[in-house]
C-alpha positions as a Markdown table, in Angstrom:
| # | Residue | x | y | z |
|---|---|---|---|---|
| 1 | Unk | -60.0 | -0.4 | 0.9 |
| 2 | Unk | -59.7 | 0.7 | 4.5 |
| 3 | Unk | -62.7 | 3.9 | 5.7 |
| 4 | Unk | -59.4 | 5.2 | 6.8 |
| 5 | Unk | -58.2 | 5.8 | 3.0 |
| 6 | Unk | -62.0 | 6.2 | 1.6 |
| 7 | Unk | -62.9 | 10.2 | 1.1 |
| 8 | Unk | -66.6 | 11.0 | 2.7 |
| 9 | Unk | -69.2 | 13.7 | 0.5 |
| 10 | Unk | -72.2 | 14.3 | 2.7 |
| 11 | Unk | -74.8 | 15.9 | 0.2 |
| 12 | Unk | -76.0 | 14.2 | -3.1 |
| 13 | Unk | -76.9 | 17.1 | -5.0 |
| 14 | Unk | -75.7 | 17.7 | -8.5 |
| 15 | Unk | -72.3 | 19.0 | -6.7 |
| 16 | Unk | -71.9 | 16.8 | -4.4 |
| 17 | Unk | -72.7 | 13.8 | -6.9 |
| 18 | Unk | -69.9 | 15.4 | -9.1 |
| 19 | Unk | -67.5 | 16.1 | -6.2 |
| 20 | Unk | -68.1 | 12.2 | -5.3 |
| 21 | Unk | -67.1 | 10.8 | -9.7 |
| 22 | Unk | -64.4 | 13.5 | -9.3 |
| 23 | Unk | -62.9 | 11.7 | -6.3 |
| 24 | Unk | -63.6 | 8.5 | -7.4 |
| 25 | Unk | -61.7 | 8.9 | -11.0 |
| 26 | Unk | -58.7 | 7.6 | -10.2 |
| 27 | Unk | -60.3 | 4.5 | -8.4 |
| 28 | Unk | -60.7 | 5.7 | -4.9 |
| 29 | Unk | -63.2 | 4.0 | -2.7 |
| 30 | Unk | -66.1 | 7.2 | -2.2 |
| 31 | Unk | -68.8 | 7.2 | 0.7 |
| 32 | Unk | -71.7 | 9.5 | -0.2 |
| 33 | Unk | -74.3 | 10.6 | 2.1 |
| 34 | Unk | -77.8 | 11.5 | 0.9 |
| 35 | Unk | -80.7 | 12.6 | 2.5 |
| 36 | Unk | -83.5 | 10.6 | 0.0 |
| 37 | Unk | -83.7 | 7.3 | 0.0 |
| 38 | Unk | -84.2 | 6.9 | -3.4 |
| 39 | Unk | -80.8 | 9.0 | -4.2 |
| 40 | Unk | -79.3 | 6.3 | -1.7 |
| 41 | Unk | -80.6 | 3.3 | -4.0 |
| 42 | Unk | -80.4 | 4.9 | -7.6 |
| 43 | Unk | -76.7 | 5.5 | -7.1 |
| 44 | Unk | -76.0 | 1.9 | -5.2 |
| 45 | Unk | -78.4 | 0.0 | -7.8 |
| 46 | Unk | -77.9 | 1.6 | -11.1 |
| 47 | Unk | -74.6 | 4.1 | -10.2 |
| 48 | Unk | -76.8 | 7.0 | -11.1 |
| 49 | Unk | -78.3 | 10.0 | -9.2 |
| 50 | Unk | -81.5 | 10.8 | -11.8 |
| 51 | Unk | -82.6 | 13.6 | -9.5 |
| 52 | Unk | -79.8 | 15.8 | -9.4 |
| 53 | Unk | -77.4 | 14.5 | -11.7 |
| 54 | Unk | -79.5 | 12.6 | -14.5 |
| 55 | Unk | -76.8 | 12.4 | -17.5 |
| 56 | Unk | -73.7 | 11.0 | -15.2 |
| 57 | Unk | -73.0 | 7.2 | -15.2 |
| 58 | Unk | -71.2 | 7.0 | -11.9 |
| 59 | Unk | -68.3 | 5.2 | -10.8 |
| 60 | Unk | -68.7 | 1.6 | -8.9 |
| 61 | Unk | -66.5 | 2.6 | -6.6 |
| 62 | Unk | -69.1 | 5.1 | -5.3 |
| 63 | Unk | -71.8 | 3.8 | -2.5 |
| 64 | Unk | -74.2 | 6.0 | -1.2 |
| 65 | Unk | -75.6 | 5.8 | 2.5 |
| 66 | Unk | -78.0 | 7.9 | 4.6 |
| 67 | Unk | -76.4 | 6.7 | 7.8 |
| 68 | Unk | -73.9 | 9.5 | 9.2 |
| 69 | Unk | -72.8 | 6.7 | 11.2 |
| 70 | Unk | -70.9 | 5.2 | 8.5 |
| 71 | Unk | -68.0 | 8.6 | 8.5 |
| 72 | Unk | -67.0 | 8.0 | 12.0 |
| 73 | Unk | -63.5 | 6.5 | 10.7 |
| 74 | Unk | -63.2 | 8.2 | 7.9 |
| 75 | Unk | -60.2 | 10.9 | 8.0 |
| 76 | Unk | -61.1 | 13.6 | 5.2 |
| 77 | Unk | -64.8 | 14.7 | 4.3 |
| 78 | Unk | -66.1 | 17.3 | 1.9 |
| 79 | Unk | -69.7 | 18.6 | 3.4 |
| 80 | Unk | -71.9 | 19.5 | 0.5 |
| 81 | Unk | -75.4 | 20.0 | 2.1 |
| 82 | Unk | -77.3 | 23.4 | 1.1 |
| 83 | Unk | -75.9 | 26.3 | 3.4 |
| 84 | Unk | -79.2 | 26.6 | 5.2 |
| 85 | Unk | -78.8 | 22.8 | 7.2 |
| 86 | Unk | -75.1 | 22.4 | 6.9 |
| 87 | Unk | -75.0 | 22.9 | 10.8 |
| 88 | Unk | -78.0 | 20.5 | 11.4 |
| 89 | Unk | -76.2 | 17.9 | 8.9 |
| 90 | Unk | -72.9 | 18.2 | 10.7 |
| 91 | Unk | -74.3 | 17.8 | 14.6 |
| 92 | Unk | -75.4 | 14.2 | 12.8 |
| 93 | Unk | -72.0 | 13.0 | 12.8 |
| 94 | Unk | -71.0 | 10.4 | 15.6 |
| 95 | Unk | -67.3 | 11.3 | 15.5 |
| 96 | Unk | -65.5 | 15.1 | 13.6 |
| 97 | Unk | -63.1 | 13.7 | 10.9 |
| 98 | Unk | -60.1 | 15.7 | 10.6 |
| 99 | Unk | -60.2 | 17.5 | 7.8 |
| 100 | Unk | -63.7 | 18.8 | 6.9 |
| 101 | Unk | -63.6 | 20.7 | 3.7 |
| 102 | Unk | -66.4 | 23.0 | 3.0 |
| 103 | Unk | -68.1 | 23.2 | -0.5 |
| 104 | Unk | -71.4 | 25.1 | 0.5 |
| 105 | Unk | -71.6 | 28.4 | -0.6 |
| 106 | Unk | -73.6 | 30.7 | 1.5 |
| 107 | Unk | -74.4 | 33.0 | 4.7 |
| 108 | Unk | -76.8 | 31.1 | 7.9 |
| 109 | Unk | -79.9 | 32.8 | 7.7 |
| 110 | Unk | -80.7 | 33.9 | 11.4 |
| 111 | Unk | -77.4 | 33.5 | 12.7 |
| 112 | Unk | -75.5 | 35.7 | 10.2 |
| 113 | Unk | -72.3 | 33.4 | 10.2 |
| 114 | Unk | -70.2 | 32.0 | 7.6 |
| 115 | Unk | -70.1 | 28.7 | 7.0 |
| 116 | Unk | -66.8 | 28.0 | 8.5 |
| 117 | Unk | -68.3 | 29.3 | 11.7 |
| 118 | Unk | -71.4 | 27.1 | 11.3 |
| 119 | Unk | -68.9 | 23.9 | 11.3 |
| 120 | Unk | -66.6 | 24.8 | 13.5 |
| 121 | Unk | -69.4 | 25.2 | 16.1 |
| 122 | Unk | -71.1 | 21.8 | 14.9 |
| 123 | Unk | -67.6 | 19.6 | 14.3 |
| 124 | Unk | -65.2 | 21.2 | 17.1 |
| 125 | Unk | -63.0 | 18.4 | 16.7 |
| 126 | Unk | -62.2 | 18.7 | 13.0 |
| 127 | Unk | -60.0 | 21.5 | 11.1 |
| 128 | Unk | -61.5 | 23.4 | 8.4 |
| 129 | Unk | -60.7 | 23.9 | 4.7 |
| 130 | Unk | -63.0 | 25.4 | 1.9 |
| 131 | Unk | -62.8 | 24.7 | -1.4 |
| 132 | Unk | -64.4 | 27.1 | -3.6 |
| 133 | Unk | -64.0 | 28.0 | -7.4 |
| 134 | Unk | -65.7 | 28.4 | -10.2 |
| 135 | Unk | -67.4 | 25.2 | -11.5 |
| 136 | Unk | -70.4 | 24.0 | -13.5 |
| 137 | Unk | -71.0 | 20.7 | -11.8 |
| 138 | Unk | -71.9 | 18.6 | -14.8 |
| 139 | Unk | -68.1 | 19.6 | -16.1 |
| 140 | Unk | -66.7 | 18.4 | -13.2 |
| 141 | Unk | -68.3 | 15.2 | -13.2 |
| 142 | Unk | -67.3 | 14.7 | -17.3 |
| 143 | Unk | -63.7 | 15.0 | -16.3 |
| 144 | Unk | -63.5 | 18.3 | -17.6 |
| 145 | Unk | -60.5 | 20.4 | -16.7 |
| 146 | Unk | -61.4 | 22.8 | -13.6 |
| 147 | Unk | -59.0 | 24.4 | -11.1 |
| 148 | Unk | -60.3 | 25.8 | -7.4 |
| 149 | Unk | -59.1 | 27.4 | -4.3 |
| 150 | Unk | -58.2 | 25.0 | -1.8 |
| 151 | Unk | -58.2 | 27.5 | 1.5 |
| 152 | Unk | -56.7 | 25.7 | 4.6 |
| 153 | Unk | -57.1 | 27.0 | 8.2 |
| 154 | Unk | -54.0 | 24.7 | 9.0 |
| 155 | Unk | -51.9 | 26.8 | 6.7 |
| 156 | Unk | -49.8 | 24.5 | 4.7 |
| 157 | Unk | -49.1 | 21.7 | 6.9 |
| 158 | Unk | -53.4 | 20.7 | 5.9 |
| 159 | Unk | -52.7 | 21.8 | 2.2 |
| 160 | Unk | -50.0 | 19.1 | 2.4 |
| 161 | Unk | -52.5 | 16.4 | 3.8 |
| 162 | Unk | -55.3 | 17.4 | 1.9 |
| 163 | Unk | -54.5 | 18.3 | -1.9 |
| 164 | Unk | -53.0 | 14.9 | -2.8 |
| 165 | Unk | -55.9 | 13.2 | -1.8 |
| 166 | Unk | -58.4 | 15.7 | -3.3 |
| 167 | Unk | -56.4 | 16.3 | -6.9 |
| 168 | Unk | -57.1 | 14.3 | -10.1 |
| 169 | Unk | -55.8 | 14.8 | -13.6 |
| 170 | Unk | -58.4 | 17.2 | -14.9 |
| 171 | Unk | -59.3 | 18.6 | -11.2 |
| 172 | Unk | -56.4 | 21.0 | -10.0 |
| 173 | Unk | -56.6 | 23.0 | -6.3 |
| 174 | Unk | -54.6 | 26.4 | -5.5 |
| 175 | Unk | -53.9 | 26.5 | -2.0 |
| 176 | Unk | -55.0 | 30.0 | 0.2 |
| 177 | Unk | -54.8 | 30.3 | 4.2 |
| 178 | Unk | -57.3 | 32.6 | 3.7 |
| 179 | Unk | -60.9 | 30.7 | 4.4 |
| 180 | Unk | -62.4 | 33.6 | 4.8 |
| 181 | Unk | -62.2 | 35.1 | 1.5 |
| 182 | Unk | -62.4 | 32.1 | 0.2 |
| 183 | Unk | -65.9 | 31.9 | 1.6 |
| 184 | Unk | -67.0 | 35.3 | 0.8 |
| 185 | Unk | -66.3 | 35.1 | -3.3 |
| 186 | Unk | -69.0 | 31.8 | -2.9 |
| 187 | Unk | -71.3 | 33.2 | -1.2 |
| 188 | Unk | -71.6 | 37.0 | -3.1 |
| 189 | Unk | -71.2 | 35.7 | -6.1 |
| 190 | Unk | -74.5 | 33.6 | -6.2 |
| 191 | Unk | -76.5 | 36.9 | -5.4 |
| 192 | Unk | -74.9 | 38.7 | -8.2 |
| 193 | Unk | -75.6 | 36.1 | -10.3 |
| 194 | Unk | -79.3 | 36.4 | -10.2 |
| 195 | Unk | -79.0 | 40.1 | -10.7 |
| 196 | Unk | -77.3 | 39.1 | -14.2 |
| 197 | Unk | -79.7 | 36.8 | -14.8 |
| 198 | Unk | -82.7 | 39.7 | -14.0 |
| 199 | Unk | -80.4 | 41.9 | -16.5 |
| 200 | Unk | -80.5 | 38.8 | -19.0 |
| 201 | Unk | -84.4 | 38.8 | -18.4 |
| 202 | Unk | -85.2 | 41.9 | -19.1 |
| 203 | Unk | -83.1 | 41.9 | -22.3 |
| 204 | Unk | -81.3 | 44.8 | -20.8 |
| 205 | Unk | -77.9 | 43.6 | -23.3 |
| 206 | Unk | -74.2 | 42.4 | -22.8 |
| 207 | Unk | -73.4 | 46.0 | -21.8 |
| 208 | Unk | -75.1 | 46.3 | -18.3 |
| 209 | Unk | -74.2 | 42.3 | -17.8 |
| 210 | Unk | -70.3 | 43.7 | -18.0 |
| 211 | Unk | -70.9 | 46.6 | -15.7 |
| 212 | Unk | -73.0 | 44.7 | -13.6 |
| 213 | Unk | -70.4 | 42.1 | -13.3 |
| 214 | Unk | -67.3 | 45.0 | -12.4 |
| 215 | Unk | -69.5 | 46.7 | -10.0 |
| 216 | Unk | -70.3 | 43.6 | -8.5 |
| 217 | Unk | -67.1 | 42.8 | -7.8 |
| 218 | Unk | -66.5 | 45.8 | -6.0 |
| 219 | Unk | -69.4 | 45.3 | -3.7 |
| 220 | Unk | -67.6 | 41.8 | -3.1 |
| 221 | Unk | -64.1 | 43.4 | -2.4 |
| 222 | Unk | -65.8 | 46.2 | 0.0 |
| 223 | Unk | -67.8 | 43.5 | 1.7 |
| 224 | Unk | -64.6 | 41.2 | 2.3 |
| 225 | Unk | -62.1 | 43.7 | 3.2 |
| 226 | Unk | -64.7 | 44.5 | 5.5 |
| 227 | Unk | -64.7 | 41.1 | 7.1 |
| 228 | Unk | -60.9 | 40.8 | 7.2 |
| 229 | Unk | -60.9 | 38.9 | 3.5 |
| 230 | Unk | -57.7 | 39.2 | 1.4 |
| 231 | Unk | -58.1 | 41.3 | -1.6 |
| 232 | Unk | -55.8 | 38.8 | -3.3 |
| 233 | Unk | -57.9 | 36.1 | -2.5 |
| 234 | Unk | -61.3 | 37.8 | -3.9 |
| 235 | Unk | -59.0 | 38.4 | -7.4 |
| 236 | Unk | -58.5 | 34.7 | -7.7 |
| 237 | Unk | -60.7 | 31.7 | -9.1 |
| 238 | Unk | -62.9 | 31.6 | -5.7 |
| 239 | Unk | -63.9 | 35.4 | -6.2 |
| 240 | Unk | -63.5 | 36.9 | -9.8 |
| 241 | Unk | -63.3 | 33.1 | -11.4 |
| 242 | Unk | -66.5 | 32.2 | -9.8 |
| 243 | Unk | -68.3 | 35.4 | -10.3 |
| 244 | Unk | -67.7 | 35.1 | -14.6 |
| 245 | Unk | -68.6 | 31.6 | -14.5 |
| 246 | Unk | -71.8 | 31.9 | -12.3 |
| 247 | Unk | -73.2 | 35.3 | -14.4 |
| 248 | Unk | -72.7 | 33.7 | -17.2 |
| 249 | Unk | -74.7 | 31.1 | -17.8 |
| 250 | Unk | -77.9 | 29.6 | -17.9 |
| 251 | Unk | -76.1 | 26.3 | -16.1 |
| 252 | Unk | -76.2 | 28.6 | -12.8 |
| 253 | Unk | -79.0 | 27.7 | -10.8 |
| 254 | Unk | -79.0 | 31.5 | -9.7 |
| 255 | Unk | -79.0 | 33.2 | -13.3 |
| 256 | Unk | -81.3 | 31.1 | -14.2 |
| 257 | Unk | -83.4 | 32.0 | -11.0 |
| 258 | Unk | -82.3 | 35.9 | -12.1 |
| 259 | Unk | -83.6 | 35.3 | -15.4 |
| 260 | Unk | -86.6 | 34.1 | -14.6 |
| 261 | Unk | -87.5 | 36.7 | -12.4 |
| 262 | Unk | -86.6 | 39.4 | -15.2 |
| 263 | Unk | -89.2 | 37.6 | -17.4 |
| 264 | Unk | -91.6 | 38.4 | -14.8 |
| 265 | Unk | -91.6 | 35.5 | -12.5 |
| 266 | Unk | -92.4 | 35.0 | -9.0 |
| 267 | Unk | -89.9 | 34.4 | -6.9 |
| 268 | Unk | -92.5 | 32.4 | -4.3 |
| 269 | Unk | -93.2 | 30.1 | -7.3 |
| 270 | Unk | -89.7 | 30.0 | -8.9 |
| 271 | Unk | -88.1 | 28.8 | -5.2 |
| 272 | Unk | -91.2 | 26.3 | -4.6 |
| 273 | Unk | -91.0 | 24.6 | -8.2 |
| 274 | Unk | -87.1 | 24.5 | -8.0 |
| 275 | Unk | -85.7 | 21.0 | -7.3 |
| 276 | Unk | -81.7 | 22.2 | -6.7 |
| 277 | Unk | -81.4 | 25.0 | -4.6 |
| 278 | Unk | -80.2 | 28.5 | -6.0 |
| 279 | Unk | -78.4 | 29.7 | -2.7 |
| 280 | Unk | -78.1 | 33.4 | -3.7 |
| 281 | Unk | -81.7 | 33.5 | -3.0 |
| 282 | Unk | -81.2 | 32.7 | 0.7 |
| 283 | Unk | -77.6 | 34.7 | 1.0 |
| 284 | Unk | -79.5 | 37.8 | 0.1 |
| 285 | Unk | -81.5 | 39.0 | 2.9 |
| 286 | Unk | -78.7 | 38.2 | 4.8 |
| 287 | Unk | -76.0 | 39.7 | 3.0 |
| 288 | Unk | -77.7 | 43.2 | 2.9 |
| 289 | Unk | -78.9 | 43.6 | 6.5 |
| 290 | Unk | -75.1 | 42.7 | 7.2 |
| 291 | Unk | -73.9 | 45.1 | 4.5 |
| 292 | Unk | -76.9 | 47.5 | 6.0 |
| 293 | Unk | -76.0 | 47.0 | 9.5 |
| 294 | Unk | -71.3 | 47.6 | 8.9 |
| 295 | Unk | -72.4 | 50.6 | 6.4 |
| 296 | Unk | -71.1 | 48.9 | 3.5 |
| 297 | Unk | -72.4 | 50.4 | 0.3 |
| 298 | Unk | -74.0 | 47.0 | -2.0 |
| 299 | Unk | -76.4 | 48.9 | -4.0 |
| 300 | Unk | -76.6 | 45.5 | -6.3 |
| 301 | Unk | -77.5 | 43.0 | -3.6 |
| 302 | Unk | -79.9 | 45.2 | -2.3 |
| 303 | Unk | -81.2 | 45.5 | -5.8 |
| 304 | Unk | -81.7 | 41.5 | -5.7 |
| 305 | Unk | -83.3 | 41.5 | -2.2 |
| 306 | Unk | -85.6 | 44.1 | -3.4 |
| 307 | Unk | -86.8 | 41.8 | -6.4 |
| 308 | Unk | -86.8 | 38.5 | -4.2 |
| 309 | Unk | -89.1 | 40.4 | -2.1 |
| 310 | Unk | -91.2 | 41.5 | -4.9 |
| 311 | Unk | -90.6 | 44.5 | -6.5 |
| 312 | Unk | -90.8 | 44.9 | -10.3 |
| 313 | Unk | -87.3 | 44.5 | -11.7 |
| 314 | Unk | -87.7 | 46.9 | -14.3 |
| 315 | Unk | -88.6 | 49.6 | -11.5 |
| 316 | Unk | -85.4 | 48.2 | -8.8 |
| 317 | Unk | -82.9 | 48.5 | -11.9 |
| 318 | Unk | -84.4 | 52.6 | -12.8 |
| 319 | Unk | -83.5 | 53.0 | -9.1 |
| 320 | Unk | -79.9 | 51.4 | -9.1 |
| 321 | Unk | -79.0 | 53.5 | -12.5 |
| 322 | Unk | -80.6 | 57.2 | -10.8 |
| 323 | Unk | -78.1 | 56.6 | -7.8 |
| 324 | Unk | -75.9 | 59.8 | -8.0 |
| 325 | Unk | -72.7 | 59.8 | -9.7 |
| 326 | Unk | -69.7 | 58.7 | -7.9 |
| 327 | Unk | -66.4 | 57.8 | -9.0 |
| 328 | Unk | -65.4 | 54.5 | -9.9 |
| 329 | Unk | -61.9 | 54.2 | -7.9 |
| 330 | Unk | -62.0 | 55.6 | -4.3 |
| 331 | Unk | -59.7 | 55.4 | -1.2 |
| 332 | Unk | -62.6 | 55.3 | 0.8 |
| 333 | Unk | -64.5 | 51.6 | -0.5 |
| 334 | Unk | -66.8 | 51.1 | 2.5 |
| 335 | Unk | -69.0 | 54.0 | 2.1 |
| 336 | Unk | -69.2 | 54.8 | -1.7 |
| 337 | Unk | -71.3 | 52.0 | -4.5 |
């Protein structure tokens, strides 16, 4: 099979591992780039990835590389990379494919940009979809049936190019024109997921895991209207989908980062042990000196930077629940939490 028909993953993580089977199901030639050497010859050798991905048996149609070289003629890739490098990754390629789809989810620390804006800055040749939604990684690489957002930047003349070769049987994408809400539910959702999982470490009860979860969601909506997101996006499987899935389960690396911290964790020690990384713990400090800085009311992600920087939980959630009363629905949704 011609590169020009092979699909490119750069990032061997457990999602871009499963991104790379998902592709490859129908019998699709898949290029997938890895930053360890012994990802590289675990998944050429034994069509495994034990490190991030240790109970998939990969397709043979799958070869791994950790040459960046090796995309310059391939036409579609999906940049998986943690949120923090994606930039650095992306100034490695020789040549910008056309369609770079992004599956980080995430804010640049330092800079304060999205990651559309990270690749369009590092791959100014290539035109930008994300695909976001909510999915356990594992799931997707079983075959199990998962639906996403697709949002194009090219509108639907993209969509057209890009969701046959990205669909499978068990793997179906909705399009959006919207990238940045599409974005924004990714990247919020990960911090509010750690605050479920503090709620579920605590043992604080399904009760304030519901609330937490609405209230949540209307930090995300203030947040992305704010940025010039759709509200209709935000309601769909890349906001709301993704936010039940991710504050939900102990299969989330960031509830399961949350949770630790509510059982009295450090979150120096939890981040330094952890092999995959949870990226709502990076996304927070950004996301509320943003929210600080626009005057947008997140009293729940501030709660979360305030226990990644080492408060006691127990003390940060008595603070959140002595804010005054307010009301729930409000015409004015910048100002009010």
């Amino acid at each position: 099979m011609s590169a020009k028909s092979m699909i490119g993953v750069i990032g061997a993580g457990a999602w871009g591992t499963a991104l790379a089977q998902m592709l490859s199901s129908d019998g699709r030639d898949v290029l997938l780039w890895a930053y360890e050497s012994d990802v590289v010859d675990a998944v050429n050798t034994s069509h495994r990835n034990p490190r991030y991905l240790p109970g998939a048996e990969l397709s043979p149609t799958i070869r791994a590389t950790g040459d960046l070289a090796e995309f310059a003629e391939i036409d579609i890739v999906l940049a998986v990379t943690p949120a923090q490098v994606l930039g650095r990754v992306l100034e490695g390629l020789s040549k910008a494919p056309q369609d770079l789809v992004l599956c980080s989810k995430g804010i640049e620390a330092g800079t304060q940009r999205l990651m559309n804006d990270v690749a369009r800055a590092a791959s100014p040749g290539s035109q930008i979809a994300v695909l976001s939604g909510p999915t356990f990684a594992h799931e997707v690489a079983d075959g199990l049936p998962t639906a996403v957002t697709l949002a194009c930047e090219g509108g639907r003349a993209q969509w057209e190019r890009l969701s046959p070769a990205i669909a499978r049987a068990t793997f179906r994408p909705y399009y959006s024109d919207d990238v940045t809400g599409a974005e924004i539910g990714g990247s919020i959702k990960n911090v509010l997921a750690i605050a479920c999982g503090v709620v579920d470490g605590l043992g604080l009860g399904q009760n304030a895991r519901a609330s937490l979860i609405a209230r949540g969601y209307a930090e995300m909506l203030r947040f992305g209207e704010a940025l010039g997101a759709q509200a209709e996006t935000l309601a769909g499987l890349c906001g709301l989908g993704d936010l039940v899935l991710t504050c939900s389960s102990t299969s989330s690396r960031n509830f399961s980062l949350g949770k630790a911290l509510g059982e009295g964790g450090s979150a120096k020690e939890l981040m330094a042990d952890r092999t995959t990384v949870a990226e709502g713990a990076h996304t927070a400090p950004v996301l509320a000196g943003l929210a600080s800085e626009r005057q947008i009311a997140m009293p729940i992600t501030a709660a979360v930077n305030a226990i990644l920087e080492g408060e006691a939980p127990r003390d940060v959630v008595a603070r959140l629940l002595a804010r005054p009363l307010t009301a729930e629905m409000t015409g004015d949704q910048t100002h009010l939490g």
